[in-house]
C-alpha positions as CSV (number, residue, x, y, z in Angstrom):
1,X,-209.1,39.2,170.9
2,X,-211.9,37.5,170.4
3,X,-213.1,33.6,171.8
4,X,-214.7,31.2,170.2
5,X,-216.5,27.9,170.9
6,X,-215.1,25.7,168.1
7,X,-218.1,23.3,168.8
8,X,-220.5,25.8,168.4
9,X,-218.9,27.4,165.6
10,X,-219.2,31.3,167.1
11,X,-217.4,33.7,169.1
12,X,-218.4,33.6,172.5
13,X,-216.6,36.1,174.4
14,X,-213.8,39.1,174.1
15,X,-210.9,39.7,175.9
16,X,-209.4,43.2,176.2
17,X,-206.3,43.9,174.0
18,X,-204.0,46.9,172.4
19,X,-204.6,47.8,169.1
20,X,-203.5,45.8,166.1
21,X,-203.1,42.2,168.4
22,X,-200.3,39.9,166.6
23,X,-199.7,35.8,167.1
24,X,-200.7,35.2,170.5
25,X,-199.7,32.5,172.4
26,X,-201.4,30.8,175.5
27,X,-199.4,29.5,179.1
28,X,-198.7,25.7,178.9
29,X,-201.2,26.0,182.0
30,X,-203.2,26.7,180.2
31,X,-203.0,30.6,181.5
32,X,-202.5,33.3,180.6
33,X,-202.6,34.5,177.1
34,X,-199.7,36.6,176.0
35,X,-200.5,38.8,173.2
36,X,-198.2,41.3,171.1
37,X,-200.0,44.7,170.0
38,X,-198.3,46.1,167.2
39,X,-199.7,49.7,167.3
40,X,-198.5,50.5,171.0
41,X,-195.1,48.3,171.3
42,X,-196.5,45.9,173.9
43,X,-196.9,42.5,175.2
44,X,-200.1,42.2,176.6
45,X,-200.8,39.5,179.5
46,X,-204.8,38.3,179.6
47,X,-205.9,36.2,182.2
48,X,-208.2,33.9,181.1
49,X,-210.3,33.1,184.1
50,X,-210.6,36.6,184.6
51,X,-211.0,38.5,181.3
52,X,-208.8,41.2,182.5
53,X,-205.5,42.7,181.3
54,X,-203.0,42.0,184.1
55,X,-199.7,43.5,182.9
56,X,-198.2,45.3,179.8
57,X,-194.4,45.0,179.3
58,X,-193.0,48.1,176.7
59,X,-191.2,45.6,174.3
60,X,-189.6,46.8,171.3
61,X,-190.9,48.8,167.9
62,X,-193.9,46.5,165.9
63,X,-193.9,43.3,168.2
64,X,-195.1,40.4,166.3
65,X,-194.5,36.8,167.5
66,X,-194.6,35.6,170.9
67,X,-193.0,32.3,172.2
68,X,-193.3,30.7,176.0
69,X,-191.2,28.4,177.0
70,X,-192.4,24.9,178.1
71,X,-192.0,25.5,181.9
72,X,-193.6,28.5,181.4
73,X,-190.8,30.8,183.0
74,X,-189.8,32.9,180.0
75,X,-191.9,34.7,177.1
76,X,-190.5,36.1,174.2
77,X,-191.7,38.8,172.1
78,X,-190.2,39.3,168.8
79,X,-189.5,43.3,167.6
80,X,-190.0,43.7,163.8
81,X,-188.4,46.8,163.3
82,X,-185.7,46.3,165.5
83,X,-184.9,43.2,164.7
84,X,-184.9,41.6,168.3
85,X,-186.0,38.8,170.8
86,X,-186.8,40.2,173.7
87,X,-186.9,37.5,176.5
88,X,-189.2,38.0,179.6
89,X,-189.6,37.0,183.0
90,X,-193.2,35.2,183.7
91,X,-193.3,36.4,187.6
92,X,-191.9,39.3,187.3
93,X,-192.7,40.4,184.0
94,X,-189.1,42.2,183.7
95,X,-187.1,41.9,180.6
96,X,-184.2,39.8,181.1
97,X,-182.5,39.9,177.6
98,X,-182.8,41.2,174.3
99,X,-181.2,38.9,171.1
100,X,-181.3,40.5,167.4
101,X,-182.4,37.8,165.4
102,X,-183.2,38.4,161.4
103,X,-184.4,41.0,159.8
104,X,-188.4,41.4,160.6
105,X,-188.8,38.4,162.6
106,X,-192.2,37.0,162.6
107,X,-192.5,33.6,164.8
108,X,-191.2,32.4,167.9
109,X,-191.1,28.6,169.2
110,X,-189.4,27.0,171.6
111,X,-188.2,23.4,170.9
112,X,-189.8,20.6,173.1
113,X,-187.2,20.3,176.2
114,X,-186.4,24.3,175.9
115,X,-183.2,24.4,175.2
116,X,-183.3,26.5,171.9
117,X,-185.8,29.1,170.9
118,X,-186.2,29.4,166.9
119,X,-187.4,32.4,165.6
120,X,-188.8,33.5,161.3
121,X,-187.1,36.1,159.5
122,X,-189.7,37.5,156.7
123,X,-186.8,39.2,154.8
124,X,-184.7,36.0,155.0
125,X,-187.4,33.5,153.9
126,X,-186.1,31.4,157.0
């Protein structure tokens, strides 16, 4: 995962990641980043300040999509292969639920006040 200086135009920095890093998705604090590595089944948590990895959660087969919630309590990875939402615990970083969703889904986002989490199914077109 690389960071870049939008002013400037260039990457500035790296942050360490699995292999094959999918859709990530930022704290609204601001921090951490949550990031989704295909090639090992996991949810990655970054801490930006820091640069370091501080937690991996085992989330389900090819995660793609990850969605936070707007208070920041709950992350969601979504699990290609198996077809699921796995929903996550910000202080604990425990998994708290797992929802099958569509076929392959792709994207995860939370409306505004929290109350529903939508998620893309690539087979579906939806």
């Amino acid at each position: 995962v690389q960071i870049l200086d939008v002013a400037k135009r260039e990457v500035v920095g790296d942050l360490p990641s699995g292999p094959d890093p999918e859709l990530p998705n930022i704290h609204p604090s601001g921090n951490p980043v949550y990031v989704s590595n295909e090639d090992d089944n996991l949810l990655t948590v970054i801490d930006l300040d820091q640069r370091k990895v501080v937690a991996e959660v085992q989330v389900g087969v090819e995660p793609e999509g990850v969605g936070v919630s707007p208070d920041g309590k709950i992350v969601v990875s979504t699990s290609e292969t198996t077809n699921m939402a796995h929903f996550i615990d910000t202080g604990t970083y425990e998994i708290t639920d797992n929802v099958l969703v569509g076929q392959r889904p792709r994207f995860a986002e939370f409306t505004a006040d929290g109350s529903q989490l939508w998620v893309t199914s690539e087979v579906a077109g939806t």
